[in-house]
C-alpha positions in Angstrom: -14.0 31.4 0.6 -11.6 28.7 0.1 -12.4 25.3 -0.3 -11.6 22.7 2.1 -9.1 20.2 1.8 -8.3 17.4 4.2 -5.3 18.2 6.4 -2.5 16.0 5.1 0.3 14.7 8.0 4.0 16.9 7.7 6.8 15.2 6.1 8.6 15.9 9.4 6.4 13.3 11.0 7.7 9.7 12.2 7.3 6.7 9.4 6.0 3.3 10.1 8.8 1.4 11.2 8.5 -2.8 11.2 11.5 -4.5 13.2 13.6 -1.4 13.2 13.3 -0.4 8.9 11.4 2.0 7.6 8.3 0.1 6.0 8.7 -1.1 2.4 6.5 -3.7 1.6 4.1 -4.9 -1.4 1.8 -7.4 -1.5 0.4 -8.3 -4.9 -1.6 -10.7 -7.2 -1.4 -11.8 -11.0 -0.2 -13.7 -13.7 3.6 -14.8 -14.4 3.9 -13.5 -17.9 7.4 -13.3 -18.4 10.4 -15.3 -16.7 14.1 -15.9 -17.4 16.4 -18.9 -17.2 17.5 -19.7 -13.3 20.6 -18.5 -12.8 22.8 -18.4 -9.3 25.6 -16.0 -7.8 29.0 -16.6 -7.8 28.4 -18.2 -3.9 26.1 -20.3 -5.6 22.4 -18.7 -4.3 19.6 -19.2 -7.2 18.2 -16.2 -9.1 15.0 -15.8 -10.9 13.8 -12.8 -13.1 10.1 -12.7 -14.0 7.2 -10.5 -15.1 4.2 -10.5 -13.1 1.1 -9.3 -15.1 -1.8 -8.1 -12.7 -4.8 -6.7 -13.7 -7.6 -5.1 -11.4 -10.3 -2.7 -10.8 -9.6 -0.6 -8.0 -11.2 3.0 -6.9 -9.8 6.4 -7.2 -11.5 9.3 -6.1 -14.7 7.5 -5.8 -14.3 6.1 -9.3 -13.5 2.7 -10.8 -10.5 2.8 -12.7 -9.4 -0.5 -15.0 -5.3 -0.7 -13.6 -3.3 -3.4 -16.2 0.4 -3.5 -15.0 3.9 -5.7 -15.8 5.4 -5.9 -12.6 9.6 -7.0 -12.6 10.1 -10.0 -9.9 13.1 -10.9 -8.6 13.5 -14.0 -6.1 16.2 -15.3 -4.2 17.0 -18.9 -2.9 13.9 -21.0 -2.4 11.8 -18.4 -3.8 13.9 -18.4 -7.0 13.6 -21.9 -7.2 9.6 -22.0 -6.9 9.2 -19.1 -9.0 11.8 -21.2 -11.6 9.0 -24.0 -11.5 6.1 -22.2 -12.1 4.2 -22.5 -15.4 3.5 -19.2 -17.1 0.1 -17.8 -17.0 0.0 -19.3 -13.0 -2.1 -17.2 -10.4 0.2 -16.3 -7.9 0.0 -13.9 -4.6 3.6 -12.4 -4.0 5.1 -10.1 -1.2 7.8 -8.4 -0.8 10.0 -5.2 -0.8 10.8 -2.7 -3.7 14.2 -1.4 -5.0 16.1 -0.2 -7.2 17.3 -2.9 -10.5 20.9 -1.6 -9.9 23.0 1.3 -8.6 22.9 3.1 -11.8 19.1 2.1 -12.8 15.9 3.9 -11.1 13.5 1.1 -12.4 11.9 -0.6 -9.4 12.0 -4.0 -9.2 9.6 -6.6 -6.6 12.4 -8.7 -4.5 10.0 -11.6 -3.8 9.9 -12.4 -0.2 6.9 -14.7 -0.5 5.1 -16.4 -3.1 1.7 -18.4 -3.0 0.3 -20.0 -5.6 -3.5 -19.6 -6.0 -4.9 -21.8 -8.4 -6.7 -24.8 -6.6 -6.8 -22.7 -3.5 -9.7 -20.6 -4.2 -12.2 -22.8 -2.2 -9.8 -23.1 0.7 
């Protein structure tokens, strides 16, 4: 007899689509560990790297499991600014899409869409 196994959906079926794109979005909380000097294009838009350290218990397979991850960040415009302010070690809640670092890289990388800062907002 063989054991039963949850059916899983067909890689032929439709994706989530938001606004017209297949869905690619990450939502995420931790620590800035990690963050390099502003720097801008050459059409003058700001640019911030940073590391985002999160740490969390989360279940897997009915098990707790102790996840520790360094996440790369990368922020655009306003974003790049805020996340250029930022004191390291800060509590932050970002969101945004993943991609590739370059053409030629396969490391992901968190383009930060949003970014909330969560120290002195914990009681509303």
């Amino acid at each position: 007899m063989k054991p039963l196994r949850p059916k899983l959906p067909s890689l032929s079926a439709q994706p989530d689509k938001s606004a017209g794109a297949l869905l690619n979005r990450l939502q995420v909380v931790g620590q800035l560990c990690e963050r390099k000097p502003l720097r801008h294009t050459p059409a003058g838009l700001p640019v911030a790297e940073a590391r985002l350290k999160h740490q969390s218990e989360q279940l897997e397979a009915g098990l707790p499991r102790q996840v520790v991850c360094e996440i790369p960040l990368l922020a655009l415009g306003s974003e790049a600014r805020w996340l250029d302010v930022a004191p390291l070690g800060a509590a932050v809640r970002v969101s945004g899409f993943l991609a590739a670092k370059s053409r030629s890289s396969r490391t992901l990388v968190l383009h930060v869409q949003e970014i909330e800062f969560l120290e002195g907002n914990q009681n509303g």
